[in-house]
N, C-alpha and C positions, 0 to 999 in steps of 0.2 A: 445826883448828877449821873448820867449814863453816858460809858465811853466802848467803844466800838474798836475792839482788837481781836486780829486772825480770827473772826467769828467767834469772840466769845465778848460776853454781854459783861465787861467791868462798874460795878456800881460801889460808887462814894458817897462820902456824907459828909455834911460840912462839921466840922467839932462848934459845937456852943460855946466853950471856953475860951477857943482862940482862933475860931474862923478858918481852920485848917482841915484842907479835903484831905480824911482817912478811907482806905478803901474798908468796904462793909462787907462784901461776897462778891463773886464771879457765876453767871451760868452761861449756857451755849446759847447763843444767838440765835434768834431764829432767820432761816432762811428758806428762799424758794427752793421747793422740791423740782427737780426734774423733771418734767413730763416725756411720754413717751418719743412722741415727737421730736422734742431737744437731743432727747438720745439716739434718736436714727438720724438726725442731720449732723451731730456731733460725731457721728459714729463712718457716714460719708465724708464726709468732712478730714476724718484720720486719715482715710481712704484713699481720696484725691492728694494729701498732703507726702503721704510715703510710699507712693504707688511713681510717685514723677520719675521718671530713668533719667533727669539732668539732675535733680537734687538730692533723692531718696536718702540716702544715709547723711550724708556730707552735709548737715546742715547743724548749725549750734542749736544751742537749747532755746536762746533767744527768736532765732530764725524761723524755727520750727514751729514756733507758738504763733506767731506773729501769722504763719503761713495758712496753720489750723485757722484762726482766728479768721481769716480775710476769706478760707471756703466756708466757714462757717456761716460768714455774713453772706456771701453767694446762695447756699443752700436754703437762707431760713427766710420764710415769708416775709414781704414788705413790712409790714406793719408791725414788727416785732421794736424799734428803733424807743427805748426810753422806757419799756419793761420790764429793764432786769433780764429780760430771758431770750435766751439763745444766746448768739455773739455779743448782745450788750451784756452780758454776764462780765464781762471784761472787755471794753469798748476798744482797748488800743490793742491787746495781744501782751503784755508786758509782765501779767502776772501769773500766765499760764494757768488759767481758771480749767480752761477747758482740756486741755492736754491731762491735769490732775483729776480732772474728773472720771475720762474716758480712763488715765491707767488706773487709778484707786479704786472705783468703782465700775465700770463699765467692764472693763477685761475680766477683772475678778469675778463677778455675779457670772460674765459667759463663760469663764472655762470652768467654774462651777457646777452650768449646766450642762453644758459638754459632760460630765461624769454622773448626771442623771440618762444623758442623753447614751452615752456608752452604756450602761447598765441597760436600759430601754433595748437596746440593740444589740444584745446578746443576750437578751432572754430571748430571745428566736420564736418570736412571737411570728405565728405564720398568720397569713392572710390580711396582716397589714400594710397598707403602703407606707413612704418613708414619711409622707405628711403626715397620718397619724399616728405613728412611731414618736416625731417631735410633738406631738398632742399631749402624747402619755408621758413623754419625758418633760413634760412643763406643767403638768398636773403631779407630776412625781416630783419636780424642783421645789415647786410650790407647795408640797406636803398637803395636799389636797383630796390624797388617797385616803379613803375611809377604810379600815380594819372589816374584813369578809367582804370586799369586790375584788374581781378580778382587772387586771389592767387593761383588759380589751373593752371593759366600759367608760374607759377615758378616751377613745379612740377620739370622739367630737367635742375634747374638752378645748375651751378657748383658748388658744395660744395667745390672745391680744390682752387677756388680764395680765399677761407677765409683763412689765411696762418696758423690759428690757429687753423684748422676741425681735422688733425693728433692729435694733442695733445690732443683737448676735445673727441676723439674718444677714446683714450688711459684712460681717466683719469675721462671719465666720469662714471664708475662704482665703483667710490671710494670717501671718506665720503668729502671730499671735495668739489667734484665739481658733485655732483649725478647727475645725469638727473630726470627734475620732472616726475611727473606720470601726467598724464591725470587724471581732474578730474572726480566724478564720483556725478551726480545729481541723 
């Protein structure tokens, strides 16, 4: 028998002796991965939610979710409704799917790259612009730099393989996840 708790996959087995469910093992559950897309409507989504000047702070944890949860559904294409994915991730707002996701994974992965992206931008790479500064600093996050290239051959690396560039592009002008400045010697 298979039981389905906080995403982990509990499985029993019935005893022969006396018809009694023993648990047998536990492993993690699988579930959908995030696409990029979920992450940059999730990521507007925070946006619109703590950006309001009537409710920004003042709002409970319940409120807040609920709040994310309804630009969520605003932001994410029609036909997302009974996929699991986007705002049906969590249909009412009540479990804070999406608020755990943006802070446990979303913020972290971006002020991550924010410290590839600071390293990028003080090596004083001349003759780049700041687009392909963040090129080299996502081909740097992504450890995609080959041992004997120089970083100005990342200049045209794909910034849309990092499944999380939408979101820190979204969320990088906000107190959580700023983008550093360039130092200045």
């Amino acid at each position: 028998m298979l039981t389905t708790c906080h995403q982990r996959l509990l499985i029993f087995q019935k005893c022969t002796c006396c018809s009694e469910e023993r648990f047998l093992y536990s492993k993690n559950a699988s579930r959908k991965k995030w696409t990029a897309d979920e992450c940059t409507v999730a990521a507007k989504a925070y946006v619109a939610a703590t950006q309001d000047e009537i409710n920004g702070a003042d709002q409970t944890a319940a409120d807040f979710s609920k709040r994310l949860n309804s630009f969520m559904k605003s932001f994410s294409p029609p036909a997302c409704a009974g996929t699991g994915t986007y705002w049906d991730r969590d249909p009412d707002g009540r479990r804070g799917v999406i608020w755990q996701f943006l802070r446990d994974t979303v913020t972290k992965e971006c002020q991550k790259f924010n410290v590839s992206l600071n390293r990028v931008r003080n090596a004083n790479l001349s003759g780049l612009t700041e687009e392909e500064k963040v090129n080299v600093a996502v081909a740097t996050h992504l450890r995609k730099i080959s041992v004997g290239e120089t970083l100005y051959s990342y200049k045209n690396f794909d910034k849309i393989s990092w499944r999380f560039y939408g979101a820190w592009h979204v969320l990088k002008d906000t107190e959580k996840v700023r983008a550093p400045q360039q130092s200045r010697l």
